[in-house]
C-alpha positions in Angstrom: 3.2 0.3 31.3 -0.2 0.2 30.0 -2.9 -1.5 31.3 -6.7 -2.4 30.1 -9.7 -3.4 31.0 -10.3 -7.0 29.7 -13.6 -6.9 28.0 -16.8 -9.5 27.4 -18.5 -9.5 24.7 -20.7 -6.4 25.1 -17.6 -4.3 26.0 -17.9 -4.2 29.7 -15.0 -5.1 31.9 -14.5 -8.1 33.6 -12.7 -6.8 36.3 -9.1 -8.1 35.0 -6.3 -6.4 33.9 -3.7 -7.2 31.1 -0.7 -5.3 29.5 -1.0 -3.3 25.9 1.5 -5.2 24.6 0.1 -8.9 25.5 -3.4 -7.9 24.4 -1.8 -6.9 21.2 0.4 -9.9 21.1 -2.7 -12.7 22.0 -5.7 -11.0 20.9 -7.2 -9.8 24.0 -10.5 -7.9 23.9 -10.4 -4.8 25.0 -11.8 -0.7 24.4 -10.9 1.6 22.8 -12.9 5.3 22.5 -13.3 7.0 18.8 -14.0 10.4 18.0 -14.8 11.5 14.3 -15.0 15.3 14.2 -17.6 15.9 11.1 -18.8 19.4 9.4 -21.7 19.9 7.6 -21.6 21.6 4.1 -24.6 22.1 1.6 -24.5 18.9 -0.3 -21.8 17.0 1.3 -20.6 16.3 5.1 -17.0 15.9 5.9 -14.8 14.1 8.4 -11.4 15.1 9.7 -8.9 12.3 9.5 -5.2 12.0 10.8 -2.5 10.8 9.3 -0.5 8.5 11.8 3.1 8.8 12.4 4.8 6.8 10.5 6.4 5.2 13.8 3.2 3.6 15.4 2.7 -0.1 15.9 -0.3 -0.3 13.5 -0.6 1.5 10.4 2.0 3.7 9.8 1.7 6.6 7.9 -2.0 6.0 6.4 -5.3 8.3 7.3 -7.3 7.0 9.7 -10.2 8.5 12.4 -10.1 11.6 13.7 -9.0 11.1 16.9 -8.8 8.0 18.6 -7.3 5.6 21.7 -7.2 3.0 24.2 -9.8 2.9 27.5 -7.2 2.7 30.1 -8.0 0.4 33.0 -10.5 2.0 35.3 -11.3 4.6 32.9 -14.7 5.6 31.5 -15.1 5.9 27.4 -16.3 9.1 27.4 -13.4 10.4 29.6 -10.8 8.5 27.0 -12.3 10.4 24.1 -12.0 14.0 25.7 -8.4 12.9 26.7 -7.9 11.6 23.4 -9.2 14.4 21.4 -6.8 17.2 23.5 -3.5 15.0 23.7 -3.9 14.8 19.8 -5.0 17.7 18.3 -4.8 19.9 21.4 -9.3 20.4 21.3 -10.5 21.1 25.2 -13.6 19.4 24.6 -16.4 19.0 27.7 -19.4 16.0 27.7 -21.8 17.6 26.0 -19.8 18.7 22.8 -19.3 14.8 22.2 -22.3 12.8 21.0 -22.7 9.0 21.3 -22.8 7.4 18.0 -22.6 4.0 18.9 -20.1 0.8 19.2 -19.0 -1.6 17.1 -15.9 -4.5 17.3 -13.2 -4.4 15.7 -11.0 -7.4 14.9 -7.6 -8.6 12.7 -4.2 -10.1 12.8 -1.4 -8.4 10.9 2.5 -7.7 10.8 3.6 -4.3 11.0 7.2 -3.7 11.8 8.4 -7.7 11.5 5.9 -8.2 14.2 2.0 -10.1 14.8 -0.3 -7.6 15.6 -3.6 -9.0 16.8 -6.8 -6.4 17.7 -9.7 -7.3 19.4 -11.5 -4.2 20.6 -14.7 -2.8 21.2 -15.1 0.7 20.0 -16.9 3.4 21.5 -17.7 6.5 18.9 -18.3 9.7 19.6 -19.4 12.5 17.0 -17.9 16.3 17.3 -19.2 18.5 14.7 -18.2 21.9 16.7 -15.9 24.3 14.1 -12.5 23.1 13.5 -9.4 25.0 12.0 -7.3 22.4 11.1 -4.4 25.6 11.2 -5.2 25.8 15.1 -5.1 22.4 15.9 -1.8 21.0 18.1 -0.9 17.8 16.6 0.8 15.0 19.0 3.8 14.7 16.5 4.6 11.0 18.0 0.8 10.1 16.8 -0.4 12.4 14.5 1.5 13.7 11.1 -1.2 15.7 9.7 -4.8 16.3 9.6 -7.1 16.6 6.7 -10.5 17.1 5.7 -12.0 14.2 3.8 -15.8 13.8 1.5 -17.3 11.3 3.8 -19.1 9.1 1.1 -16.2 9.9 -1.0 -13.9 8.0 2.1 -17.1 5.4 3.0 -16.5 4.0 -1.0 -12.3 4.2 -0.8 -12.0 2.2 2.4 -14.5 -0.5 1.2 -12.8 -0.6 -2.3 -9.0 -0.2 -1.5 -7.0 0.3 2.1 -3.9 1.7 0.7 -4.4 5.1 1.8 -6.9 4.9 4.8 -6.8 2.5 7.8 -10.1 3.8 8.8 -12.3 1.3 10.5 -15.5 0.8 8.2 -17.2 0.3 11.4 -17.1 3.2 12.3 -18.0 5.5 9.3 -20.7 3.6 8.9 -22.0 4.6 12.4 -20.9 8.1 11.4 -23.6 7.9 8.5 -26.2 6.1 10.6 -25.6 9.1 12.9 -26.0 11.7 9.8 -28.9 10.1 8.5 -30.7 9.7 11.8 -30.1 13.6 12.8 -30.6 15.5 9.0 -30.6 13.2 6.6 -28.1 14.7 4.5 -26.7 11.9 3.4 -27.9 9.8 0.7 -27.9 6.5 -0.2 
């Protein structure tokens, strides 16, 4: 069983509990950590995204961020996103290869698998822009399908256009481009 943090509105815990599932099934805020591994080119800066087995609860089978999961209860973000990034692509990562990026909410209510999914979450993003061999990697084969690299504006304008490909959390590339901006401005607007 597992268990989060219940969540005000800044993300910090309240000091209650409550099941995955039944924050799922009401709509219970709660964390979750975000990691979007980037690389620099000349022109252009690109983001790693995973494809999702096609057997999770939420978005089955589309692309979404490059490594991400729930806070458990008691943990810490920053622990959560170096757990997250070696269960699912198998990178031993330490603090101070992760950069904060920011936070932003995330919330919506919709049926996957005959059943009401409702998400309200805080996330917390991290940036990793150490070198990645996607042929290296050790993908968690009940999460992850594949990985690919992806043209970050290229993804930015897809996901706000159309979502049938990408489940990517706008939120969240838009603090990757903030993040960009702010450290080499090599991105454009």
């Amino acid at each position: 069983m597992e268990l989060f943090d219940i969540i005000d509105e800044n993300g910090d815990p309240t000091g209650q509990t409550i099941e995955r599932s039944i924050a799922h099934a009401e709509g219970i805020p709660h964390r979750t950590a975000h990691i979007w591994i980037i690389r620099r080119g000349n022109e252009k800066t690109e983001i790693l995204l995973q494809k999702r087995s096609r057997n999770k609860d939420s978005f089955p089978g589309k692309f979404d961020t490059s490594s991400a999961g729930h806070i458990q209860a008691g943990d810490e973000p920053m622990e959560s996103a170096l757990r997250e990034l070696e269960e699912e692509l198998g990178i031993h990562a330490e603090p101070a290869d992760l950069q904060f990026a920011g936070k932003f909410p995330i919330s919506f209510a919709r049926e996957f698998h005959g059943k009401l999914f409702r998400d309200e979450e805080i996330a917390f993003v991290y940036i990793y822009d150490h070198p990645v061999e996607i042929d290296h990697l050790t993908l968690q084969k009940e999460e992850v399908e594949e990985v690919q690299w992806f043209d970050l504006e290229e993804t930015y304008q897809q996901c706000s256009q159309h979502r049938d490909k990408f489940c990517v959390p706008l939120g969240g590339l838009q603090l990757v481009r903030q993040f960009i901006k702010s450290n080499n401005n090599t991105i454009k607007e």
